[in-house]
OpenMM code with the backbone's topology and positions (N, CA, C; nanometers):
from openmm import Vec3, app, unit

residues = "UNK UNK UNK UNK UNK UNK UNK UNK UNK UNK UNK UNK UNK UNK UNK UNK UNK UNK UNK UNK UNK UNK UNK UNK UNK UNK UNK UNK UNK UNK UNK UNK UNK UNK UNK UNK UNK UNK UNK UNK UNK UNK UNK UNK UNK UNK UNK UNK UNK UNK UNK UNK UNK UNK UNK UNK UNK UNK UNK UNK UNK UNK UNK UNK UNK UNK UNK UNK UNK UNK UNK UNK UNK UNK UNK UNK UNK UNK UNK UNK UNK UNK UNK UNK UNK UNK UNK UNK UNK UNK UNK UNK UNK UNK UNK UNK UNK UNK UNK UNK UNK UNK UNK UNK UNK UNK UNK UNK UNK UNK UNK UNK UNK UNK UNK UNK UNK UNK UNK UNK UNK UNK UNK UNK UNK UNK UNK UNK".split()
positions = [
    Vec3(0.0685, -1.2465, -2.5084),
    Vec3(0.0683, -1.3010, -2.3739),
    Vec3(-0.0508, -1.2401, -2.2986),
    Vec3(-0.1357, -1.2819, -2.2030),
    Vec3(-0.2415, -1.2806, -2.1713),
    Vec3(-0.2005, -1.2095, -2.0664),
    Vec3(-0.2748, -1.1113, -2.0056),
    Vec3(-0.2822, -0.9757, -1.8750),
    Vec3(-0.2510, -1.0591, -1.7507),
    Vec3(-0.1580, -1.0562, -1.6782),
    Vec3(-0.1795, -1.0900, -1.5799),
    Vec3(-0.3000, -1.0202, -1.4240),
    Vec3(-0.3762, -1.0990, -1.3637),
    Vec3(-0.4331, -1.0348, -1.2738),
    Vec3(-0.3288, -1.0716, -1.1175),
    Vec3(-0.2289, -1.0679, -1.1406),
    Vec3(-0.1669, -1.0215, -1.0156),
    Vec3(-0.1216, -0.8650, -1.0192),
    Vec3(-0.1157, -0.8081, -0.8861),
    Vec3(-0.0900, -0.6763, -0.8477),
    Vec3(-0.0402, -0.6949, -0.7736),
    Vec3(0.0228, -0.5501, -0.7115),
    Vec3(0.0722, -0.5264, -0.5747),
    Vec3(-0.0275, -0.4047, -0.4993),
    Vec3(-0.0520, -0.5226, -0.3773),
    Vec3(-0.1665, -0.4046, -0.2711),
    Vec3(-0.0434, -0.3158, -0.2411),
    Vec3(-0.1114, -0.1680, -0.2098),
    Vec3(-0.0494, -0.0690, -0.1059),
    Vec3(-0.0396, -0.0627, 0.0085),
    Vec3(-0.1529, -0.1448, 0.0529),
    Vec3(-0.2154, -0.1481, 0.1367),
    Vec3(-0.1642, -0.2718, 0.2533),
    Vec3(-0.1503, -0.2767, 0.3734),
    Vec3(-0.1621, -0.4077, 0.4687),
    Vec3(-0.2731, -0.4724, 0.4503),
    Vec3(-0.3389, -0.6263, 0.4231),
    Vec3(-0.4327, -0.6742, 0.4308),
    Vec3(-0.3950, -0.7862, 0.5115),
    Vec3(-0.5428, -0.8444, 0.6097),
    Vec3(-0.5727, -0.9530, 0.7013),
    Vec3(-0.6779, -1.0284, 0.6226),
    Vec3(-0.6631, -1.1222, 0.5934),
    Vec3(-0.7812, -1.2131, 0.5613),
    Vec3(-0.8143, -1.3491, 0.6833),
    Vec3(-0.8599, -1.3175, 0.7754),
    Vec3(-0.8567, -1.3994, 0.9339),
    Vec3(-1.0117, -1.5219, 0.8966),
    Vec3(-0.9472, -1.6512, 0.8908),
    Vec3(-1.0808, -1.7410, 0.8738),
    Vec3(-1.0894, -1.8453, 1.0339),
    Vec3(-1.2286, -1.8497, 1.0413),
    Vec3(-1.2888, -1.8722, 1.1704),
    Vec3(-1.3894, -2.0050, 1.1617),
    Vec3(-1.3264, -2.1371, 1.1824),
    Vec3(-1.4123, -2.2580, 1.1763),
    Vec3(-1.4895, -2.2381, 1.3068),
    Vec3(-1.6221, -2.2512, 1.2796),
    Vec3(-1.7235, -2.2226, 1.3257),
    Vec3(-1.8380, -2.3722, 1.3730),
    Vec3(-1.8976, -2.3794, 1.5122),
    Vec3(-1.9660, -2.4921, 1.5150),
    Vec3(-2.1236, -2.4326, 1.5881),
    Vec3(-2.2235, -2.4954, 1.5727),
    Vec3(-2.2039, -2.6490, 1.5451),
    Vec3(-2.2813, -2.5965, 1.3805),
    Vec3(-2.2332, -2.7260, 1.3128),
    Vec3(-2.3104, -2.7343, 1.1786),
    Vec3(-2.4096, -2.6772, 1.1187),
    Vec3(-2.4411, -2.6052, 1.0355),
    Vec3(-2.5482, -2.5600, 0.9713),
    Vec3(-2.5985, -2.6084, 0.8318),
    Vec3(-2.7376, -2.6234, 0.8628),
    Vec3(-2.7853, -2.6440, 0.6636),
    Vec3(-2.8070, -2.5911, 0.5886),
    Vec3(-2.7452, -2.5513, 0.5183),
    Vec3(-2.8264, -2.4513, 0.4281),
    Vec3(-2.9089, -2.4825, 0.2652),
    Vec3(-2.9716, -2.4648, 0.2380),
    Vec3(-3.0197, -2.5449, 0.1469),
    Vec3(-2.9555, -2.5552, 0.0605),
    Vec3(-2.9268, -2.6083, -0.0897),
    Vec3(-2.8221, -2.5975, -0.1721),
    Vec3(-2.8535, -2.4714, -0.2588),
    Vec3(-2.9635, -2.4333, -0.2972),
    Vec3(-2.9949, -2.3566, -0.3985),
    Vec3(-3.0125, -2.2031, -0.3085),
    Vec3(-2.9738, -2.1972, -0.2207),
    Vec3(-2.8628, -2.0691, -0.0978),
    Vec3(-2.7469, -2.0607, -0.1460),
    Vec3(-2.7019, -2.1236, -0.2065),
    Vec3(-2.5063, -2.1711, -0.1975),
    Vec3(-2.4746, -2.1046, -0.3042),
    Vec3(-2.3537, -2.0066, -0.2876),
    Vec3(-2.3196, -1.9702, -0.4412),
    Vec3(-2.1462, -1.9968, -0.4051),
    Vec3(-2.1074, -1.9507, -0.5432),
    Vec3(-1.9079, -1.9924, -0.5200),
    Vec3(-1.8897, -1.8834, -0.4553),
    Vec3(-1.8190, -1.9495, -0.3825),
    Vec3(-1.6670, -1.8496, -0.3276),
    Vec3(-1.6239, -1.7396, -0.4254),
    Vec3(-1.6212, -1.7408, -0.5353),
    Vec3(-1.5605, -1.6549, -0.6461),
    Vec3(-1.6779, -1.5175, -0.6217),
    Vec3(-1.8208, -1.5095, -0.5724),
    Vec3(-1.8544, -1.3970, -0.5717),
    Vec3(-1.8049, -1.3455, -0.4796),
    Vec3(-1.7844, -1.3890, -0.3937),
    Vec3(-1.7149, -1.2598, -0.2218),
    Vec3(-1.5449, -1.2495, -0.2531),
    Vec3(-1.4924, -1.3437, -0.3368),
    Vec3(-1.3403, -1.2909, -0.2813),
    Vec3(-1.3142, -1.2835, -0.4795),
    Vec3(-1.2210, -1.1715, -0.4895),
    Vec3(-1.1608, -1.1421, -0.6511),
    Vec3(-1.0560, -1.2681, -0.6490),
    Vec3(-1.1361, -1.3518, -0.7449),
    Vec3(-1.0057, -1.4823, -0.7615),
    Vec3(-0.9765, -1.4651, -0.9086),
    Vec3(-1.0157, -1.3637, -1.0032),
    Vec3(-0.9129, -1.3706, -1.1135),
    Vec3(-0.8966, -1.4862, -1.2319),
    Vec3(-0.8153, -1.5421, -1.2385),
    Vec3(-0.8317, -1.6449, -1.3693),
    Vec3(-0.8607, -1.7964, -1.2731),
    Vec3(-0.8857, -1.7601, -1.1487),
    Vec3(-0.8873, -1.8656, -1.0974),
    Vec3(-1.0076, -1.9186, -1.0262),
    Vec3(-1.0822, -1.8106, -1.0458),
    Vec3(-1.2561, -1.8383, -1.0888),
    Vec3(-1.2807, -1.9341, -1.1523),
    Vec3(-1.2729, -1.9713, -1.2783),
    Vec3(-1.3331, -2.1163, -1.3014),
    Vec3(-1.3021, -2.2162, -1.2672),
    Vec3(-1.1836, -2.2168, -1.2071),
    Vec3(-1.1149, -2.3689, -1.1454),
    Vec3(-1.1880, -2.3529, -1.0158),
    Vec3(-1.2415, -2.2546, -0.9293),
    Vec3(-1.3265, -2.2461, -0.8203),
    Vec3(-1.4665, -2.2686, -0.8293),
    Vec3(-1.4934, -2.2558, -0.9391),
    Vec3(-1.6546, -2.2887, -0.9840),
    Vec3(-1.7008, -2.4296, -1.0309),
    Vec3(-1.5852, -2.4511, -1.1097),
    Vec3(-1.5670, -2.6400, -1.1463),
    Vec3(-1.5429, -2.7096, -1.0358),
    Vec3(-1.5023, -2.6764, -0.9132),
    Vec3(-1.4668, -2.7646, -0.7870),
    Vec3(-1.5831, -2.7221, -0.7059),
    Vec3(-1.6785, -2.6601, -0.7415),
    Vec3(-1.7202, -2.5833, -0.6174),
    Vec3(-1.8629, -2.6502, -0.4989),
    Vec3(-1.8294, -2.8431, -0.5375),
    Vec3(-1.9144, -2.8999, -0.5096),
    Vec3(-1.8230, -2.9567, -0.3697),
    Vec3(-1.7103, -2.9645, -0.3972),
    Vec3(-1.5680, -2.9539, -0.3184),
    Vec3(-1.5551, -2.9144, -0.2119),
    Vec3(-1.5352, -2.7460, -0.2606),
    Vec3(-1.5084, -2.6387, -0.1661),
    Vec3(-1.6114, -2.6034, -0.1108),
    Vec3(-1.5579, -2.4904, 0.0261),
    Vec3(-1.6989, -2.4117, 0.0638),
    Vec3(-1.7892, -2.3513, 0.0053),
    Vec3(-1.8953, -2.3104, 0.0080),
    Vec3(-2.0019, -2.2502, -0.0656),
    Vec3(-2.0473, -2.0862, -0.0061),
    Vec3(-2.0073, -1.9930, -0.0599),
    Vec3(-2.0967, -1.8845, 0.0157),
    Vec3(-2.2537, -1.8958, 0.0642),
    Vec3(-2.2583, -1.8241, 0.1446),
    Vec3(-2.3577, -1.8182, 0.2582),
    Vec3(-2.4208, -1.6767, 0.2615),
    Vec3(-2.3270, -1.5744, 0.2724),
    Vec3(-2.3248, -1.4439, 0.2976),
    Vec3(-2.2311, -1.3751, 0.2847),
    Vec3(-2.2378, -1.2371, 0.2208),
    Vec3(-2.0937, -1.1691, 0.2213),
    Vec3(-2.1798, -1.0110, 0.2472),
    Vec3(-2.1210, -0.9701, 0.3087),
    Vec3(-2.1619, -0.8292, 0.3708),
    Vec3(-2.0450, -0.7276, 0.3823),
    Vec3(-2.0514, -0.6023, 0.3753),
    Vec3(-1.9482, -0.5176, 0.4398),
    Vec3(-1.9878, -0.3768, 0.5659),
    Vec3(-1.8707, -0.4549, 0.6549),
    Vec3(-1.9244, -0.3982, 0.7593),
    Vec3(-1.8138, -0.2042, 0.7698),
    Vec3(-1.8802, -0.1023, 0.7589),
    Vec3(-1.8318, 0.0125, 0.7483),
    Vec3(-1.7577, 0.0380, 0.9246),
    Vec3(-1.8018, -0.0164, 0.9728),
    Vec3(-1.7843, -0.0295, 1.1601),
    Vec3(-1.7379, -0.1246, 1.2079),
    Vec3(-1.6418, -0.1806, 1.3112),
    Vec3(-1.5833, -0.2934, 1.3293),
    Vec3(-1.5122, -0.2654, 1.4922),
    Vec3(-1.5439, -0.3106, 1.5556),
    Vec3(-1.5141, -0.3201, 1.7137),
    Vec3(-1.3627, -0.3995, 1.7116),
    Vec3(-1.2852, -0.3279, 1.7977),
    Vec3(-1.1110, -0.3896, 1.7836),
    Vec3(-1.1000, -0.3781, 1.9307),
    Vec3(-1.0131, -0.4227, 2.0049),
    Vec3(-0.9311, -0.3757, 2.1617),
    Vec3(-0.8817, -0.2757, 2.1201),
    Vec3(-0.9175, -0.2044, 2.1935),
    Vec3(-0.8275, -0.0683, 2.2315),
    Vec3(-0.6926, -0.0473, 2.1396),
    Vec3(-0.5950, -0.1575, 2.1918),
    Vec3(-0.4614, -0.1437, 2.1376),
    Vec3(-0.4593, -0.2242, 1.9744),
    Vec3(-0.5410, -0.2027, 1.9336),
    Vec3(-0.5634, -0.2288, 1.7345),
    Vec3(-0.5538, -0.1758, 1.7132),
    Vec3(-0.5204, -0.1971, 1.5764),
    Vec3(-0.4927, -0.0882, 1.4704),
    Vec3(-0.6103, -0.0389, 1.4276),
    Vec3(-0.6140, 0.0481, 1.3794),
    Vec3(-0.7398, 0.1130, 1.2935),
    Vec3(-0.7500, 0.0506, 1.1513),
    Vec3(-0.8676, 0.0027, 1.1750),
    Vec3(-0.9257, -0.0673, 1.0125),
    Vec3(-1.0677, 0.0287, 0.9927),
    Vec3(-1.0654, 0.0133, 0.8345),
    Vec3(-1.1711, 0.1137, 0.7478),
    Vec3(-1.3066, -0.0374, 0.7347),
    Vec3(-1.3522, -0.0924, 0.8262),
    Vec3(-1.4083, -0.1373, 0.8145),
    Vec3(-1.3626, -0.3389, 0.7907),
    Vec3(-1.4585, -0.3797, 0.7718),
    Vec3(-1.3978, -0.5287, 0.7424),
    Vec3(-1.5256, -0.6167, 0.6161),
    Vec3(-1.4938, -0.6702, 0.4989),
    Vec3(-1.5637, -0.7591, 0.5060),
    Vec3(-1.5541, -0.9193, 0.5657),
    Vec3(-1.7118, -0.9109, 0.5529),
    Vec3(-1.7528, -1.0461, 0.6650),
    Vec3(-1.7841, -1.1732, 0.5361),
    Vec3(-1.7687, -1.2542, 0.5386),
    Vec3(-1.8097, -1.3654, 0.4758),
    Vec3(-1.8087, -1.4919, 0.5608),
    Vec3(-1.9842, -1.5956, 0.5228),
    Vec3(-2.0258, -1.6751, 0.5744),
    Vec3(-2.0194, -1.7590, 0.4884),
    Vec3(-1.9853, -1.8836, 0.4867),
    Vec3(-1.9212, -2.0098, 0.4061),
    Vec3(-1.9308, -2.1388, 0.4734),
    Vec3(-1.9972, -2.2194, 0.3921),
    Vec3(-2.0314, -2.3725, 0.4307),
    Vec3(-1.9503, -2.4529, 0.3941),
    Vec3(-1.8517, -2.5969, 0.4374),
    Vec3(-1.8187, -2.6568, 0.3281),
    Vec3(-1.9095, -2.8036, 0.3396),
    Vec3(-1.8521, -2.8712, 0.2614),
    Vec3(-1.9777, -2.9572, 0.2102),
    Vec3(-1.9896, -3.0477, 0.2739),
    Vec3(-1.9384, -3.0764, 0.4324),
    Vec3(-1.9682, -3.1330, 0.5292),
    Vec3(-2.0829, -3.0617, 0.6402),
    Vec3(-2.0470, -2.9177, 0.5955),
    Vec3(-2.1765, -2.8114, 0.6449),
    Vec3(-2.1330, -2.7570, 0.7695),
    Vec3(-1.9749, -2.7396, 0.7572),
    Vec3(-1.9388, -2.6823, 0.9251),
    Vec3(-1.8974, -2.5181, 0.8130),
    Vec3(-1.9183, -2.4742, 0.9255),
    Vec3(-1.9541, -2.3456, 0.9122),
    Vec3(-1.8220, -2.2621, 0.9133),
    Vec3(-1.7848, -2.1417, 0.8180),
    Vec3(-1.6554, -2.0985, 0.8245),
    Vec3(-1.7013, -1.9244, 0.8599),
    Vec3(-1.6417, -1.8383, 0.8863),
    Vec3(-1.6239, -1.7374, 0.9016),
    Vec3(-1.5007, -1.6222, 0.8283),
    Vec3(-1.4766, -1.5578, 0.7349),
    Vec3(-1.3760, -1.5206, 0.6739),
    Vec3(-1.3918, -1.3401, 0.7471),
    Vec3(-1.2815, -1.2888, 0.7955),
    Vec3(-1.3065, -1.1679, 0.7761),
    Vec3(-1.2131, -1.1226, 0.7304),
    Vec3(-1.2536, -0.9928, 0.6493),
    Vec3(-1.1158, -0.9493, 0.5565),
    Vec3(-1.0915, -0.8153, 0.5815),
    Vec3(-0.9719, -0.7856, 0.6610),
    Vec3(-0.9552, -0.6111, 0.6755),
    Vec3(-0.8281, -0.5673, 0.6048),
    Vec3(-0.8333, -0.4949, 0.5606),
    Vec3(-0.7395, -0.3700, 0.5679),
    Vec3(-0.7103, -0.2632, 0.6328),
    Vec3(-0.5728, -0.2396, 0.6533),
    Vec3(-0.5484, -0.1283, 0.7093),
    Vec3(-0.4664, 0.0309, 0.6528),
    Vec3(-0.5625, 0.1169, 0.6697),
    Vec3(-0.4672, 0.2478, 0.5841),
    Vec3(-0.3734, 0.2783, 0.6419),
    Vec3(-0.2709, 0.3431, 0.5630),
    Vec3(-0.1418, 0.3848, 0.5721),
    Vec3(-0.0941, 0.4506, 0.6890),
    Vec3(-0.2172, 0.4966, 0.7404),
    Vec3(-0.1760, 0.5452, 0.9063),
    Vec3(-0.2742, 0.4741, 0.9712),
    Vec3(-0.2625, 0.3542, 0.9716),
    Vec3(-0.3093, 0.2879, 1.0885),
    Vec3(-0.2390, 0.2307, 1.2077),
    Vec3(-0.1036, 0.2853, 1.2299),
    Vec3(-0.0390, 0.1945, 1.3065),
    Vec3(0.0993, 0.1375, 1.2366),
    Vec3(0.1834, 0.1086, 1.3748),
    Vec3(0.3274, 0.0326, 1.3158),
    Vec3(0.2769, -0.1000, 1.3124),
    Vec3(0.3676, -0.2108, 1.2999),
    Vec3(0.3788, -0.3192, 1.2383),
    Vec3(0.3235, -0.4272, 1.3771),
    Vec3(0.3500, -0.4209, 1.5193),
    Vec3(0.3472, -0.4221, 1.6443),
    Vec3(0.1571, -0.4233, 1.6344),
    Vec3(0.1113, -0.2890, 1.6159),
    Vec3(-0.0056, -0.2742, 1.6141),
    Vec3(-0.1356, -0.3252, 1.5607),
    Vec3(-0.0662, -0.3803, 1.4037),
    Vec3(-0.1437, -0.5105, 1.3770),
    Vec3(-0.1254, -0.6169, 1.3685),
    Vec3(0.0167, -0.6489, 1.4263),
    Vec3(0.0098, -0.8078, 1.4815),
    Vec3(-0.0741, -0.8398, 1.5821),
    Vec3(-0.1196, -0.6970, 1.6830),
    Vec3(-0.1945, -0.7003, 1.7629),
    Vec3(-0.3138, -0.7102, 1.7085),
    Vec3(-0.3275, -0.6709, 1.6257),
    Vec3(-0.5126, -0.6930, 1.5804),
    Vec3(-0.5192, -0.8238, 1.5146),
    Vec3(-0.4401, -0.9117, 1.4755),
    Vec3(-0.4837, -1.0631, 1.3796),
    Vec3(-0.4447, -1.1386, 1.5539),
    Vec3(-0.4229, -1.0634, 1.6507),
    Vec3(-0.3977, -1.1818, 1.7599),
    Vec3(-0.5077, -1.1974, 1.7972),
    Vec3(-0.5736, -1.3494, 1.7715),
    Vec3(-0.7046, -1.3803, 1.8828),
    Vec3(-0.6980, -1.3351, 1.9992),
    Vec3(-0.7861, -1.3109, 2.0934),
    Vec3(-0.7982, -1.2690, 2.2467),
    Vec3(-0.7017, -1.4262, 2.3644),
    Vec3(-0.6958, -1.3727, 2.4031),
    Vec3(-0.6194, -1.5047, 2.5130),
    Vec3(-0.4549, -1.5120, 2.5032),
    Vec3(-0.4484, -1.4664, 2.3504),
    Vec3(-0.2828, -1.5233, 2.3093),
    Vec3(-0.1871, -1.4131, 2.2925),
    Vec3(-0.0552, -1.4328, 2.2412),
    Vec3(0.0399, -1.3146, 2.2691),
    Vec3(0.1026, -1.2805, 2.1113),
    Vec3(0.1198, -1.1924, 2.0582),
    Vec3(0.1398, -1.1926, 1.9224),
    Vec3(0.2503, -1.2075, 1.9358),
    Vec3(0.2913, -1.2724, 1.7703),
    Vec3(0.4195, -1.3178, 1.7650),
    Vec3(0.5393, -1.2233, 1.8067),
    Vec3(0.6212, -1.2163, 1.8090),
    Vec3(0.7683, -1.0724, 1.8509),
    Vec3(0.7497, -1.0333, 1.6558),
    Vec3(0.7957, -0.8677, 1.6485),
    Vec3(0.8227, -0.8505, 1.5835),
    Vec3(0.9413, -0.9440, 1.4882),
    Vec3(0.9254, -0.9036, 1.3373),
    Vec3(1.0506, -0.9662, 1.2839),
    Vec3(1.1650, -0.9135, 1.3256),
    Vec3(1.1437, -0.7608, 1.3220),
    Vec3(1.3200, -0.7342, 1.3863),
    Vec3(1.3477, -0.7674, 1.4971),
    Vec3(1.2481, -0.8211, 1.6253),
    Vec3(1.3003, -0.9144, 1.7205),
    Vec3(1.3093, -1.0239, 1.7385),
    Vec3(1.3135, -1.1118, 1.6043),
    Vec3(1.3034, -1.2685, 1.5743),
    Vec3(1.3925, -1.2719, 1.5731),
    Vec3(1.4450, -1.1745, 1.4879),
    Vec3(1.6290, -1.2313, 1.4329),
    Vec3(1.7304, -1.1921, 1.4748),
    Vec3(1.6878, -1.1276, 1.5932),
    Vec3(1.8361, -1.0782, 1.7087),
    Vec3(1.8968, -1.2235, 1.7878),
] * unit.nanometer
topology = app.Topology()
chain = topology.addChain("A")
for resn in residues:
    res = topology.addResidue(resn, chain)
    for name in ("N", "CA", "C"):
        topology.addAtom(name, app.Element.getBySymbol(name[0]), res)
């Protein structure tokens, strides 16, 4: 039987994606798969065979520094990824994690909340 590449993180992770305007071109021979910025596992080639489809990387960077509100949690940084899809609107991926003392559960619902809006109630206050 063949290895599975699923795991279990230790870790809290946010993967927050950001449709982005207005349109950009990028040339095609700029464009690489999605499969280099994010670990897709056995599911890399089904991302590479579609990948005329899907979005196209743009850019993938990692940022060691990352600006939060005040009341965020502490993240070790974020990566950033820039992604076209093949209409050419522009995506934004950012991907954080948070270490084990970054905060209760409250604290990073507060950090995946866009600015303007109110994070969801905790789960243990959903189900009272």
């Amino acid at each position: 039987m063949p290895r599975s590449d699923a795991w279990v993180r230790v870790r809290t992770r946010l993967l927050l994606m950001y449709n982005l305007t207005p349109q950009v071109h990028v040339p095609d021979d700029r464009l690489r798969p999605l499969s280099e910025a994010f670990g897709l596992g056995r599911f890399t080639a089904h991302v590479e065979a579609a990948g005329l489809l899907l979005p196209r990387l743009v850019l993938h960077e990692h940022v060691l520094e990352i600006t939060l509100p005040p009341n965020a949690a502490r993240v070790d940084g974020a990566d950033l990824t820039l992604a076209v899809t093949p209409r050419q609107d522009p995506l934004l991926f950012v991907d954080v994690e948070f270490p084990d003392d970054a905060g209760d559960s409250d604290a990073i619902a507060e950090t995946s909340t866009p600015p303007g809006r109110t994070a969801p109630p905790p789960a243990s206050a959903a189900s009272r």
